[in-house]
Structures are given as C-alpha cells and as structure tokens.
C-alpha positions in Angstrom: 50.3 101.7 98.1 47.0 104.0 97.7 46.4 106.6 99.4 43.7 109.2 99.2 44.8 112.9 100.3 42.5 115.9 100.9 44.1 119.0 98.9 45.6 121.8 100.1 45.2 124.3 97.4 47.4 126.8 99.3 50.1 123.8 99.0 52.0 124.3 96.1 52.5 120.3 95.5 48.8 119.8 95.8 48.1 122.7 93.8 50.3 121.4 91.0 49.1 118.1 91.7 45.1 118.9 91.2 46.4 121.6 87.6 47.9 118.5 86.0 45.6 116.0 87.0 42.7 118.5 85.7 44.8 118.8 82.5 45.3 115.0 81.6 41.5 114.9 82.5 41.2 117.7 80.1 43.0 116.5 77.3 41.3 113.0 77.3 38.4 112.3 75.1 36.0 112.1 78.3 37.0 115.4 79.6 36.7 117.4 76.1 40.1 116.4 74.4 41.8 120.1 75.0 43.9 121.5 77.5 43.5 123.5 80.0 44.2 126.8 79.0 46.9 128.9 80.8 44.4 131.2 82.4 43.2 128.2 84.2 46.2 126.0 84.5 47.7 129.5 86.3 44.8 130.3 88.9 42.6 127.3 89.2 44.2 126.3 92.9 44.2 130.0 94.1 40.3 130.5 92.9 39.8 126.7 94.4 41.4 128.5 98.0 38.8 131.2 97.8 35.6 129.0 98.1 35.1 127.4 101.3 32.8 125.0 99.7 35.4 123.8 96.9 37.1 120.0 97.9 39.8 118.3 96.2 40.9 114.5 96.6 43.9 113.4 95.3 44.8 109.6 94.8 48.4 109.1 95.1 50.0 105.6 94.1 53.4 105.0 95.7 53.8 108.9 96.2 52.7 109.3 91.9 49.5 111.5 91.4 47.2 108.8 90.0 43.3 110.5 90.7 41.5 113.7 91.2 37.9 114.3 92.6 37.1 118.1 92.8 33.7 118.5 94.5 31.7 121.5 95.1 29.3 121.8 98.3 25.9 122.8 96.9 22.7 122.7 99.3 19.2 120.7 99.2 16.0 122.9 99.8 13.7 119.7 99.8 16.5 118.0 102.1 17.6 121.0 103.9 21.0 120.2 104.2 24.1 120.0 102.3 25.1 117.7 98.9 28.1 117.3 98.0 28.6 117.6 93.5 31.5 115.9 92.2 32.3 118.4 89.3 35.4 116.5 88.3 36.3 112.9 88.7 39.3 111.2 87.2 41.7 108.2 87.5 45.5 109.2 84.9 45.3 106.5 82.3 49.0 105.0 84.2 46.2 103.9 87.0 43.3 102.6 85.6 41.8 99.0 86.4 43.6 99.2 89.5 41.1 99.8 92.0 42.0 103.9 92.0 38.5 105.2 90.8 36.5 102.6 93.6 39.0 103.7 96.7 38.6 107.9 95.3 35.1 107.5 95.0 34.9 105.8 98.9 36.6 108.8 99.7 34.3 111.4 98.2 31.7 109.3 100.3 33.3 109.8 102.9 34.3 113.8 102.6 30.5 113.9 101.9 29.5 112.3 105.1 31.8 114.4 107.4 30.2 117.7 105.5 26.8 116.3 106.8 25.4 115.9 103.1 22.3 114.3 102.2 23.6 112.8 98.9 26.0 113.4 96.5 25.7 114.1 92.8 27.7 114.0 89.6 27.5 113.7 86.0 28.8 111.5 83.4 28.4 111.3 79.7 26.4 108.2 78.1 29.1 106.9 76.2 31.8 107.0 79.4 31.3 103.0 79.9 33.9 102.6 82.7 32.7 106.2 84.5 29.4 104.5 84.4 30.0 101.2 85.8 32.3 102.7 88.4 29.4 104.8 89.6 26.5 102.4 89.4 29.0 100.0 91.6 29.6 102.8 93.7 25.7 103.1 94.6 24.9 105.9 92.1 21.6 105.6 89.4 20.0 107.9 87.0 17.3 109.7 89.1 13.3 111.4 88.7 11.6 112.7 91.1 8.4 110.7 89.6 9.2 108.0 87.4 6.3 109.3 84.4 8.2 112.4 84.5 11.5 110.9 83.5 15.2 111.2 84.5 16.7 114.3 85.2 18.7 116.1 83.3 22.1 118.2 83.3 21.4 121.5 81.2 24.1 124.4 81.0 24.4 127.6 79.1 27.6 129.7 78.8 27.6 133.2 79.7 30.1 135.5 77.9 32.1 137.6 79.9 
C-alpha cells in the first residue's frame, strides 16, 4: 500500500526519513554520485523547519520510505502568485516501476494547488530518461516565453562562503 505523507521536519522519523532518502538520491548517478556530507546529513531537517516555504513529501510503501519530493515555494511576478519548485525528486531504486514517482508527483500537484500556485517547476538533466518521461506524463514540457527565443534555461553559480 502507497501512501504519500507531508513531512514533519520537527519529527524525528520524518526527519531521518527525508536525510536518507536525500542521501540515496545523492549517491545515485542522477543526483551527483556522492553523499551527502555530514554537515548536511546533521542539519538539513532543522534548516528545512526554519523556512516556512520549504515542503517535503514522503512516499512510504507498506510503512518503507520509497520517495522524496522536497519543494520550495518561490513566487511569480508576471502571475502574481505563488509556484511551487520541486528542488528534489526521487523514487529509492527498491521502488521504481511501481507507480511511486506518478502517485509522488500527483501529490506535489496537489500540495501545489492547496498553496494557491500558478504552476510548478522543476529541473531534470537531459540524460535522466525515466525523470523525463515521468514528468512529460505528469503534464510538464520544456518551456520559452517566445518560441524564437528558445527554451529556458537553469543557470547556477556557487558562492564561497
């Protein structure tokens, strides 16, 4: 039996729950190949429980930890209202091709729809095929504002503390 839990980063099963689901996710080729480190693994709930914005799904099969969507409110100044940015989305290898990644991804939808968003975003590398067709059957597509201009793209730059 699925079922898809909003986290409780105070909680300390959910909060070990979401570290080692972040840390398989980690540790996969998708999600970098490297663990967290113990900096993170030690205060990623309690930093999550500081920001009011910061969301947490967690898929449990049978009681087992199977997925993890964390998802950060950010806000729409051409909408004017909120969207919802899946920053990390996974399914534990154990649970794949088992329907975990479509139900987690409903549930995001619907997190996003009680928050009042507009849309929600996310990002996914080229060569994630699964990630990709999960999305694209989820509703979700490459987008540009004007179709000469091209798609959009996901920049960063690190800052050094």
């Amino acid at each position: 039996m699925l079922h898809i839990h909003t986290a409780d980063f105070r909680s300390a099963r959910d909060a070990a729950e979401v570290v080692d689901l972040l840390d398989a996710y980690a540790r996969d080729p998708m999600g970098g190949g490297t663990p967290l480190s113990a900096h993170t693994r030690t205060h990623l709930a309690a930093e999550l429980a500081k920001r009011p914005h910061a969301h947490a799904l967690i898929a449990r099969m049978d009681d087992a930890p199977a997925g993890l969507a964390i998802c950060i409110e950010a806000f729409s100044s051409f909408a004017c209202a909120p969207i919802l940015n899946v920053h990390d989305f996974m399914v534990d290898g154990a649970f794949r091709k088992q329907g975990v990644g479509a139900q987690l991804m409903a549930g995001v939808e619907t997190l996003a729809r009680r928050l009042g968003c507009c849309k929600v975003t996310l990002e996914v590398l080229e060569g994630n095929g699964p990630a990709r067709k999960l999305y694209e059957n989820a509703g979700f597509a490459p987008y540009a504002l004007d179709s000469a201009m091209g798609h959009a793209q996901f920049w960063q730059k690190y800052l050094k503390p």
